[in-house]
KESE-346087 format. One record per atom (N, C-alpha, C): residue number from 1; residue in three letters; atom name; x, y, z. Coordinates in steps of 0.02 Angstrom, whole numbers, plus 50000, padded with zeros to 5 digits. Example, Ala and Ser with C-alpha at 12.3 -4.5 7.8 and 13.67 -1.06 7.14 Angstrom:
2
{1,ALA,N,{50660,49716,50390}}
{1,ALA,CA,{50615,49775,50390}}
{1,ALA,C,{50660,49835,50390}}
{2,SER,N,{50642,49888,50354}}
{2,SER,CA,{50684,49947,50357}}
{2,SER,C,{50645,50002,50394}}
end
This chain:
70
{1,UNK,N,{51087,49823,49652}}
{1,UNK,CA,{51047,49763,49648}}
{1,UNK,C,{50978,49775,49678}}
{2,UNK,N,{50945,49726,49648}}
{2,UNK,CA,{50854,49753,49677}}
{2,UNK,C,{50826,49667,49673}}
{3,UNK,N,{50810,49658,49761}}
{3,UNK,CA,{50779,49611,49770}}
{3,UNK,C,{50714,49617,49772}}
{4,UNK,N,{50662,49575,49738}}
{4,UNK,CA,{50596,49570,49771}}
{4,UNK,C,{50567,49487,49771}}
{5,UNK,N,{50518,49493,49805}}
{5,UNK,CA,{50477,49422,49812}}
{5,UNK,C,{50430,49412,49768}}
{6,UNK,N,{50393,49364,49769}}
{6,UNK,CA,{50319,49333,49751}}
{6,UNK,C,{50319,49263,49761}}
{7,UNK,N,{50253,49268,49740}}
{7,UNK,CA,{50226,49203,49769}}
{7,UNK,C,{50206,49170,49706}}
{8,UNK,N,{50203,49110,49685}}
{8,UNK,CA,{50189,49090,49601}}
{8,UNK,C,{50162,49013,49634}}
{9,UNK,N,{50097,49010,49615}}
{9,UNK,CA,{50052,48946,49621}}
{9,UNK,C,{50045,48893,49563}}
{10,UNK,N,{50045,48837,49617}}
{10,UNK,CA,{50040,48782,49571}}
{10,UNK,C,{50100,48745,49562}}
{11,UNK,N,{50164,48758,49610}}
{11,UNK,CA,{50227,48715,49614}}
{11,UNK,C,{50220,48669,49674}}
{12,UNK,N,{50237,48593,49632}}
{12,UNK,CA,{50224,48535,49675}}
{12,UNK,C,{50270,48506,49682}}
{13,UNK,N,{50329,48517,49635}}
{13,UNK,CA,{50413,48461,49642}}
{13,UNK,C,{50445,48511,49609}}
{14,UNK,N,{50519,48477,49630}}
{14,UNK,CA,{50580,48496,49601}}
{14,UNK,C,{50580,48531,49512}}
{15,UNK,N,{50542,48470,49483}}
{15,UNK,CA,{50533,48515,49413}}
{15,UNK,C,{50498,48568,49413}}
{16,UNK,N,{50440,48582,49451}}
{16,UNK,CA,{50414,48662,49467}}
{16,UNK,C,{50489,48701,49468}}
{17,UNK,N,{50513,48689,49524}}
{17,UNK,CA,{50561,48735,49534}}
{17,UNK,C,{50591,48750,49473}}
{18,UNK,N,{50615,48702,49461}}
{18,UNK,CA,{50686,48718,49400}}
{18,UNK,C,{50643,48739,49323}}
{19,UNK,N,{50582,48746,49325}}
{19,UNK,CA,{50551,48771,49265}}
{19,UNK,C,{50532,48851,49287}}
{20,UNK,N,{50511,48849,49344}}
{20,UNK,CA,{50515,48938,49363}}
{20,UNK,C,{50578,48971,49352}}
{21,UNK,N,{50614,48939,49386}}
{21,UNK,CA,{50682,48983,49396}}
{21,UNK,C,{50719,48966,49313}}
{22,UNK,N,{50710,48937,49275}}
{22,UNK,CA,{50744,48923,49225}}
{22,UNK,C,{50712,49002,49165}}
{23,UNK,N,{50649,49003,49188}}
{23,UNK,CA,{50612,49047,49132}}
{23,UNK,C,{50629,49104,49171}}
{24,UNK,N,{50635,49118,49243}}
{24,UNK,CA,{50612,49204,49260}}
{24,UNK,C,{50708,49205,49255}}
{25,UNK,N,{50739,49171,49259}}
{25,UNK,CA,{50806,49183,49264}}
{25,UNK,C,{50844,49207,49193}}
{26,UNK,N,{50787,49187,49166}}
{26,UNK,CA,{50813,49204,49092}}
{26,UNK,C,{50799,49267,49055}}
{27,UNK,N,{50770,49310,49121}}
{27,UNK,CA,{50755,49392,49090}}
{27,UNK,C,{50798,49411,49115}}
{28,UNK,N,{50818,49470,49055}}
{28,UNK,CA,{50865,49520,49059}}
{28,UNK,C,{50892,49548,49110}}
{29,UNK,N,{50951,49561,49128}}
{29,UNK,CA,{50986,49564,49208}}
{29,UNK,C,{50958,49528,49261}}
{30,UNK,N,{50936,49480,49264}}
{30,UNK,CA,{50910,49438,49337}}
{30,UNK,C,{50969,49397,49341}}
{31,UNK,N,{50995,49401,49396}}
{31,UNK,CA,{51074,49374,49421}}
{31,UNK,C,{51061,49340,49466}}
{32,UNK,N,{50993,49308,49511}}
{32,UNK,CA,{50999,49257,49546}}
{32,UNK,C,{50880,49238,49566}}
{33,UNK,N,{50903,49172,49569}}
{33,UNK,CA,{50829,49169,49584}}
{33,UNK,C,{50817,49124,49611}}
{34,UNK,N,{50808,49127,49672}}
{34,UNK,CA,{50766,49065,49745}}
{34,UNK,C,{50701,49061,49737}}
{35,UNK,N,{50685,48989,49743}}
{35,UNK,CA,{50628,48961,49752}}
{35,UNK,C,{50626,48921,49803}}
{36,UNK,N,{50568,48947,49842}}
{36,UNK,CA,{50542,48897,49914}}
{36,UNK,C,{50485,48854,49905}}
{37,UNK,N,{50493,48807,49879}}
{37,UNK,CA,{50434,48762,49860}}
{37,UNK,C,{50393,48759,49898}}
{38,UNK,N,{50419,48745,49972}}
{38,UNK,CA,{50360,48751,50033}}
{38,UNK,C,{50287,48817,50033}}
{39,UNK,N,{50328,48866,50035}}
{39,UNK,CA,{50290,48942,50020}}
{39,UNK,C,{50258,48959,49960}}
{40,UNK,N,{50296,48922,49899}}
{40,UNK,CA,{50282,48955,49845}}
{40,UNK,C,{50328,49022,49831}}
{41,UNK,N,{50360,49042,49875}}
{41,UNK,CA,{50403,49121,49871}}
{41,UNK,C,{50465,49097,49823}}
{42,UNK,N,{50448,49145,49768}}
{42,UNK,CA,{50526,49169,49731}}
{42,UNK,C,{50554,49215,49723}}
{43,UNK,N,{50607,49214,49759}}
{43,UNK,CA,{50640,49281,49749}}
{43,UNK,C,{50682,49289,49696}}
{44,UNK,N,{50673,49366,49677}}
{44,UNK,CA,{50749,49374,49605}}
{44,UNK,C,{50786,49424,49628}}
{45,UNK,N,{50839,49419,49632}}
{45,UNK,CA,{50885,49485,49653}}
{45,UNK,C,{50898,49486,49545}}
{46,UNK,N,{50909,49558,49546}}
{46,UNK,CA,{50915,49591,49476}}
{46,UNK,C,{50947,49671,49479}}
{47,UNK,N,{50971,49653,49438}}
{47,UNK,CA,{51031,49717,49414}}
{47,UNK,C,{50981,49785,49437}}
{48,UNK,N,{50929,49781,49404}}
{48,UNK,CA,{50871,49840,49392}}
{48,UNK,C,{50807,49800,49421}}
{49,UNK,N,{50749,49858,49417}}
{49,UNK,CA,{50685,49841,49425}}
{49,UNK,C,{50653,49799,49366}}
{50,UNK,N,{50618,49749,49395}}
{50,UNK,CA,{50594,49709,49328}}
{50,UNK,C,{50521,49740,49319}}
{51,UNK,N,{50515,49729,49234}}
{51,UNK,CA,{50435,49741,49227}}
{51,UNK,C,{50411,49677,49247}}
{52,UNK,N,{50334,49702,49296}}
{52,UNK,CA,{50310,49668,49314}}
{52,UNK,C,{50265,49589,49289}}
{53,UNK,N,{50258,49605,49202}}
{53,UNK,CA,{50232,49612,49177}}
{53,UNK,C,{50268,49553,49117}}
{54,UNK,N,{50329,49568,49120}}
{54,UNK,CA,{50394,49505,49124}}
{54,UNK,C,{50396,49457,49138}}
{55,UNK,N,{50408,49474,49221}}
{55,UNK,CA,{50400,49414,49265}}
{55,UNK,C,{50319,49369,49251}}
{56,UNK,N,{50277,49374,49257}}
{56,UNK,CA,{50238,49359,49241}}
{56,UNK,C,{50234,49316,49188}}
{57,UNK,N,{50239,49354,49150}}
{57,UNK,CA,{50259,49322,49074}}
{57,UNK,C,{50276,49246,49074}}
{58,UNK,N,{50334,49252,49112}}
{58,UNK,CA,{50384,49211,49109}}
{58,UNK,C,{50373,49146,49159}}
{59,UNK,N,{50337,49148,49232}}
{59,UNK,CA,{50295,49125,49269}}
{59,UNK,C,{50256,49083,49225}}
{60,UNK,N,{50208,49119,49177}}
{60,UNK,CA,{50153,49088,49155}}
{60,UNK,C,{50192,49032,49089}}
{61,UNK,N,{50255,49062,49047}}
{61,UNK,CA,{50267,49014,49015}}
{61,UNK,C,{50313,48945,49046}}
{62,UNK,N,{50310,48951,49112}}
{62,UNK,CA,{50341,48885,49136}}
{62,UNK,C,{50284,48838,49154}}
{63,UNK,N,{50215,48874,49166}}
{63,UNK,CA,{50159,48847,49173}}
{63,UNK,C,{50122,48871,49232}}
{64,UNK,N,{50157,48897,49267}}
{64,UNK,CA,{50114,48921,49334}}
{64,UNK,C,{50097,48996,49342}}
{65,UNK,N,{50056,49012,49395}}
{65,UNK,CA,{50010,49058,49411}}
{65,UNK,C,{50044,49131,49467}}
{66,UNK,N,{50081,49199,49425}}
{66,UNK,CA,{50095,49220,49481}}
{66,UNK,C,{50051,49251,49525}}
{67,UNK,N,{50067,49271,49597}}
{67,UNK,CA,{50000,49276,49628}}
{67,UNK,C,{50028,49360,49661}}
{68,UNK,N,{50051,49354,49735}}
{68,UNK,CA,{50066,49431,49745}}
{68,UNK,C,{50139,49443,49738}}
{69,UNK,N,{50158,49514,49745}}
{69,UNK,CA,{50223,49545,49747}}
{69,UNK,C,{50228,49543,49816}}
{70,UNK,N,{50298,49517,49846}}
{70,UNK,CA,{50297,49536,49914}}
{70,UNK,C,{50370,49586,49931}}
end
């Protein structure tokens, strides 16, 4: 398993949440995904390394802005 962070701008409520995690959860092997609304931090634990590039992707089609890798 391979955890990492980021930070994704522009989440203000509960539907933030559940539109991030609904889209990045939905790439290929991602088996779990926390969101800290307070921080902005989401974490994905995933089978493998994600392309970065993915996530992103996927960030931007829920509507928001990813910002760093932590």
């Amino acid at each position: 398993m391979v955890t990492k962070s980021y930070t994704v701008k522009g989440m203000t409520c509960g539907h933030c949440v559940g539109a991030v995690s609904g889209e990045v959860g939905a790439l290929p092997g991602v088996e779990r995904v926390d969101v800290e609304l307070a921080t902005g931090e989401v974490t994905v634990t995933s089978e493998r390394p994600l392309d970065p590039g993915s996530v992103r992707a996927a960030v931007e089609e829920a509507g928001y802005e990813l910002g760093d890798e932590r």
